[in-house]
C-alpha positions in Angstrom: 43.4 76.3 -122.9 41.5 79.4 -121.3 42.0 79.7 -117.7 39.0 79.0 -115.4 37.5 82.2 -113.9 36.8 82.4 -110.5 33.7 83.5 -109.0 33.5 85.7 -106.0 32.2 83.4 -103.3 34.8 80.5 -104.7 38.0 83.3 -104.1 36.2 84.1 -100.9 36.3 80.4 -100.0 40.0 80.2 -101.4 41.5 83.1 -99.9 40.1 81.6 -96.5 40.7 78.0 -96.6 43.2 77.3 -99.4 46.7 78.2 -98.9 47.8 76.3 -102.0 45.1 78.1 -104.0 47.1 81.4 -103.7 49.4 80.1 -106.6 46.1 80.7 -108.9 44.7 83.8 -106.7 48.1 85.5 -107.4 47.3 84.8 -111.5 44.3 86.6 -111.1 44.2 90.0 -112.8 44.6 93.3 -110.9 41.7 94.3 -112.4 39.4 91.4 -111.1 41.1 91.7 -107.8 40.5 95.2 -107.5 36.3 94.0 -107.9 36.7 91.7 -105.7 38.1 93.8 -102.8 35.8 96.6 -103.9 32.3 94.2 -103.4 33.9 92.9 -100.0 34.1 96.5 -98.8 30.9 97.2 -100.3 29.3 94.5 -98.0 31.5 95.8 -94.9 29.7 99.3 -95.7 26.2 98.1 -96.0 26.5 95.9 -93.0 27.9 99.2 -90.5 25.3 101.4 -91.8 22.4 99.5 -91.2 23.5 98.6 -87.6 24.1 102.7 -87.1 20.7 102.8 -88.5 19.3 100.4 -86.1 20.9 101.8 -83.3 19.9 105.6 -84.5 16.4 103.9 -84.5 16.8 102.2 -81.2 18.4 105.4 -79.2 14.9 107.6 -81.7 12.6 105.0 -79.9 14.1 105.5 -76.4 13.7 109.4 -76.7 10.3 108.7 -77.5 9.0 106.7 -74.1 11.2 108.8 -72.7 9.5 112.5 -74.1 6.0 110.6 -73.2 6.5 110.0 -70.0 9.4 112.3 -68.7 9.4 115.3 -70.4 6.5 118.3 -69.6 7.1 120.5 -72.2 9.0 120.8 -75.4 9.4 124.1 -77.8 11.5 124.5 -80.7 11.3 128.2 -82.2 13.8 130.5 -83.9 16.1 127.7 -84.3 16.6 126.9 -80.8 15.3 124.6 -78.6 14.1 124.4 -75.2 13.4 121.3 -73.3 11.4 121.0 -69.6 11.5 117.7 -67.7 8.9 117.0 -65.6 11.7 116.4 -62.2 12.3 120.2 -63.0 16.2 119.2 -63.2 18.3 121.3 -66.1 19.8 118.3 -67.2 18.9 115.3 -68.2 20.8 112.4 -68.5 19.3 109.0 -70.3 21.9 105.9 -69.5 21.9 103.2 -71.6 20.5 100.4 -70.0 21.6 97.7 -72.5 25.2 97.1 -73.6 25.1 99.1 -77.0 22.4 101.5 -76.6 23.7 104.9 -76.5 23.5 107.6 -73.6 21.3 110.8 -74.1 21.9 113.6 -72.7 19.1 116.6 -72.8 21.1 120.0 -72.0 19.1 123.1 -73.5 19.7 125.5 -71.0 23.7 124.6 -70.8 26.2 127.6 -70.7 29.5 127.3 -72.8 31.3 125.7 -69.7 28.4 123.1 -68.9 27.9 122.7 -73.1 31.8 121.6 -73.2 31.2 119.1 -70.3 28.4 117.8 -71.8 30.4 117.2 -75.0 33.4 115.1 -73.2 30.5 113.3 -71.2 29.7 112.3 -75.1 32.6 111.8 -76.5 33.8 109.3 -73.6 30.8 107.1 -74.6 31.2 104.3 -77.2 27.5 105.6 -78.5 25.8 109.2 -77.5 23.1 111.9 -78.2 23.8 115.3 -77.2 20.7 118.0 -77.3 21.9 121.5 -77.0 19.7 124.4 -77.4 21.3 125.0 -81.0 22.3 122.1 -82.3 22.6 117.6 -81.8 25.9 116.2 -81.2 25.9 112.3 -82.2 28.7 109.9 -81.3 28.6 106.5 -82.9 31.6 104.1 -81.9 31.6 103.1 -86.1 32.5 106.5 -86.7 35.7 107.9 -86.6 34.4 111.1 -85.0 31.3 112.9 -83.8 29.2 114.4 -85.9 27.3 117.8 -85.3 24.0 119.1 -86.8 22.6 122.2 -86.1 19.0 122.6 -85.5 19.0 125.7 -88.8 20.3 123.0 -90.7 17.7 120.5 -90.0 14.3 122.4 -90.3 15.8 124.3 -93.4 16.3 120.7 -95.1 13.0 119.4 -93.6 11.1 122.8 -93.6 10.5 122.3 -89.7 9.6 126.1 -88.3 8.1 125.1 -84.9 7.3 121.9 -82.9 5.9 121.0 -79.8 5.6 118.1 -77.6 2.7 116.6 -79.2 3.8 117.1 -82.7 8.2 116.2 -81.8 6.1 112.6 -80.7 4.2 112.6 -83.7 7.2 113.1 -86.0 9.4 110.2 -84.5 7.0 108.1 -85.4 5.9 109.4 -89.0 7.1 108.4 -92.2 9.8 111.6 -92.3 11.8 109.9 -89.5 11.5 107.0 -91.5 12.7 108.4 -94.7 15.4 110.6 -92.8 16.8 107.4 -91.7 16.9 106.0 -95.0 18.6 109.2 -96.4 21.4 108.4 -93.2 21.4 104.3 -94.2 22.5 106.2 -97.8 25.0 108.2 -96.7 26.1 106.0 -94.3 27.6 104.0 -96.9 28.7 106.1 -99.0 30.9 107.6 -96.1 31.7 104.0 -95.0 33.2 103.2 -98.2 34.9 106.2 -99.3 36.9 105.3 -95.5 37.8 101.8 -96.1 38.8 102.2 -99.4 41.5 104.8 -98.1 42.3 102.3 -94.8 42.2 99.2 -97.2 44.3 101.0 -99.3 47.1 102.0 -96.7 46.8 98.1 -95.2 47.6 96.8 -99.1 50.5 98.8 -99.4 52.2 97.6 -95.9 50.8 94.1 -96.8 52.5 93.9 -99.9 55.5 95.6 -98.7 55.8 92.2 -96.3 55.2 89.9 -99.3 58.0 91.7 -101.4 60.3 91.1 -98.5 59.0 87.3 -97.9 59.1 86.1 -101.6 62.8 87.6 -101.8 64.0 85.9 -98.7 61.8 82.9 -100.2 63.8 83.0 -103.4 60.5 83.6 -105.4 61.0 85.9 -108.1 57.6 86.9 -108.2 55.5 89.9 -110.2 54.7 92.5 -108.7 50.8 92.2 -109.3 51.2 88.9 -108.1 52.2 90.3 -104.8 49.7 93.1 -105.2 47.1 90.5 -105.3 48.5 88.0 -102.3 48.4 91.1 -100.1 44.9 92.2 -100.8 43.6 88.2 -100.8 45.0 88.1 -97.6 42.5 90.5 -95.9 39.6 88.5 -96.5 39.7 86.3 -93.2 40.6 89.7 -91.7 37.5 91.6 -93.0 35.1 88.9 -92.9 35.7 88.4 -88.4 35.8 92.7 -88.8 32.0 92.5 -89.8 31.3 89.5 -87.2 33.0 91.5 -84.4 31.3 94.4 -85.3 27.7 92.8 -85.4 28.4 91.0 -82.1 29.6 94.2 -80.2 26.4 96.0 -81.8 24.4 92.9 -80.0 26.4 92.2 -77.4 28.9 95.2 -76.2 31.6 92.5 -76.2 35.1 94.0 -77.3 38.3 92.9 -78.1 40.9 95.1 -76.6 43.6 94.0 -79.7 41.4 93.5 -82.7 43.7 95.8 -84.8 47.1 94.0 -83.9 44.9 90.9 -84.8 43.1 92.2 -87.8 46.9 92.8 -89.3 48.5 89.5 -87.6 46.4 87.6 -89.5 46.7 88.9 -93.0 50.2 88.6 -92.1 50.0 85.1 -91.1 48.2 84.4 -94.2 50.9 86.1 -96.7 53.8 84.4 -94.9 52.4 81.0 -95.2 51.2 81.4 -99.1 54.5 82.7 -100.1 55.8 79.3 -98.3 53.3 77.3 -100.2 54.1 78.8 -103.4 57.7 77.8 -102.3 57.0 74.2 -101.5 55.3 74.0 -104.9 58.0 75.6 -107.0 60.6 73.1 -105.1 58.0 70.0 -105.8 57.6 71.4 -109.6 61.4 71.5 -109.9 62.1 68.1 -108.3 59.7 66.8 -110.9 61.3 68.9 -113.5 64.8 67.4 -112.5 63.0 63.9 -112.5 61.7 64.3 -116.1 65.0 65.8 -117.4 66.9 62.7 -115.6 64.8 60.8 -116.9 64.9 61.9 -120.4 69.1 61.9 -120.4 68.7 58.2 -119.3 66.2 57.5 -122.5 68.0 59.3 -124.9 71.5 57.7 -123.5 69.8 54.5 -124.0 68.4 55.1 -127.6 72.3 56.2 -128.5 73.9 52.8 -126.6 70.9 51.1 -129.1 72.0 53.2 -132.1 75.9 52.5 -130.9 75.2 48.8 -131.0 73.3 48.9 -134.2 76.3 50.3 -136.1 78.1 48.0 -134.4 76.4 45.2 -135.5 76.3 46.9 -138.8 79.5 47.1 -139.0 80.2 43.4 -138.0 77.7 42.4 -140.2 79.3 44.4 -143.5 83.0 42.8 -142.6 81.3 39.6 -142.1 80.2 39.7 -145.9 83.7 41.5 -147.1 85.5 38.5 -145.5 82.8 36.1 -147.3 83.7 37.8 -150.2 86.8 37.5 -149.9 86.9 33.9 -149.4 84.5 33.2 -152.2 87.2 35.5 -154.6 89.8 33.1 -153.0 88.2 29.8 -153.4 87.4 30.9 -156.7 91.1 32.1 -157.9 92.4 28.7 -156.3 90.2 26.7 -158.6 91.7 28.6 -161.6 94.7 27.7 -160.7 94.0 24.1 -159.9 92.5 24.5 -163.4 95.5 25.9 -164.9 97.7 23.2 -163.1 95.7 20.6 -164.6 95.9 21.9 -168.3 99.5 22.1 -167.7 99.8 18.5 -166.7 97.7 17.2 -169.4 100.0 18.9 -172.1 103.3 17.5 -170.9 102.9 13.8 -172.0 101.6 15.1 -175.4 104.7 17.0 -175.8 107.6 14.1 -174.8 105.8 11.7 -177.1 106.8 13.7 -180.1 
């Protein structure tokens, strides 16, 4: 009979809420496990760019009001830009108001000293914008680092030679800052995924290093793509409170100081008590094993005691008509005689007479 296939959403629900179901989870093929942590990543990656997006969007917004109402005079020329707020200050520093938002910081006129403050000012933010003359600094707390873009780079992709005030206004709310966030949402993920698949990777191999070491202590002689796939069912839980954590600290700014030592606790918890599952069922399928097997001995000693006493009564029965035999043979040679007797008797007289 062809094993049943299962679909995505019923291993997600499995790998979650079904300990015992690990038994058929660790069946699965390496292949179809490899799919299956491949779409789960694919979803993580989607879900991380479109908040960056949203927030890239947000903090684009912000610098809008903000260049309306704040700023007296923008020019970008050359490559370089130069910004004028109407306090006459050098510096200006947006904070984020809500918990999430980033922190912009407008320092065109910086020197290399003030430019390297600016950039640990940055840095030390969970989310940032830095304007320099020559360049944008971004800091996104999804990202592993900053990232840098210089303003050469930028107007020879998007064939940008001079802007103003009016027209900087004009182009955060076109369709190009539109479509340049799309092209970001893109590459976003792309960047997202290539990451986690080298993290995921890394926590597989220490995941399945722990399940090697469980199922020997267990006693489970388990394959080791069985193991291979325990280990990477094992993240699901893990990945799927990831995304949740991350969407809520994107809402909310909430954090958990300990996520990581949580993220791998779990998966941990969750290998540990499969592999004890799969050795609770092994011991159950042998006790039923040794049942049946008893069982079986105690049938098939039965059907010998049956066949015993058969040819027993066999037996009895074929001496029973031996001695019948017998008897008949005896009865029969003492009537021969009584026969012979009787002649012999009968010929006496005859004789004496004469």
């Amino acid at each position: 009979m062809e094993k049943q296939k299962l679909s995505f959403f019923k291993k997600v629900k499995t790998s979650v809420l079904d300990f015992d179901g690990y038994q058929s989870l660790a069946a699965e093929k390496i292949s179809r496990t490899i799919i299956y942590i491949v779409l789960i990543l694919l979803i993580f990656s989607i879900v991380i760019s479109v908040i960056c997006v949203c927030q890239f969007w947000s903090a684009i917004n912000k610098l809008k009001n903000y260049v309306n109402t704040e700023i007296s005079e923008i020019k970008y020329e050359n490559y370089e830009l130069s910004i004028i707020p109407s306090s006459g200050e050098k510096t200006i520093e947006i904070e984020n108001s809500l918990t999430g938002q980033p922190m912009i910081i407008i320092d065109t006129e910086a020197n290399e000293e003030e430019t390297e403050a600016d950039i640990n000012k940055i840095e030390s933010q969970e989310n940032g914008i830095l304007l320099l003359k020559d360049r944008i600094i971004i800091k996104n707390e999804l990202l592993t680092r900053t990232e840098e873009y210089s303003y050469k780079t930028i107007s020879e992709k998007y064939n940008i030679n001079k802007i103003d005030k009016e027209e900087l206004i004009k182009m955060l709310s076109g369709r190009e800052i539109i479509s340049a966030l799309a092209l970001l949402g893109v590459a976003l993920i792309l960047y997202m995924f290539i990451v986690f698949i080298s993290n995921i990777l890394i926590d597989i191999f220490v995941l399945a290093l722990l399940a090697y070491i469980v199922s020997r202590i267990a006693g489970l002689r388990l394959k080791y793509s069985a193991i291979y796939n325990i280990a990477t069912y094992s993240l699901t839980l893990p990945l799927i409170l990831n995304i949740i954590y991350v969407i809520v600290n994107a809402l909310t700014g909430f954090t958990i100081e300990y996520f990581n030592i949580m993220y791998n606790a779990i998966a941990s918890i969750y290998i540990i008590t499969a592999m004890l599952m799969i050795k609770s069922d092994v011991i159950k399928k042998q006790f039923e094993l040794n049942k049946i097997i008893e069982e079986q001995a105690r049938v098939r000693g039965e059907l010998k005691r049956q066949e015993e006493e058969k040819k027993k009564q066999e037996e009895e029965e074929r001496k029973r008509k031996e001695q019948e035999k017998e008897k008949e043979k005896e009865e029969k040679r003492k009537k021969r005689e009584e026969k012979k007797e009787e002649g012999k008797i009968s010929k006496e007289p005859e004789g004496d007479n004469a």
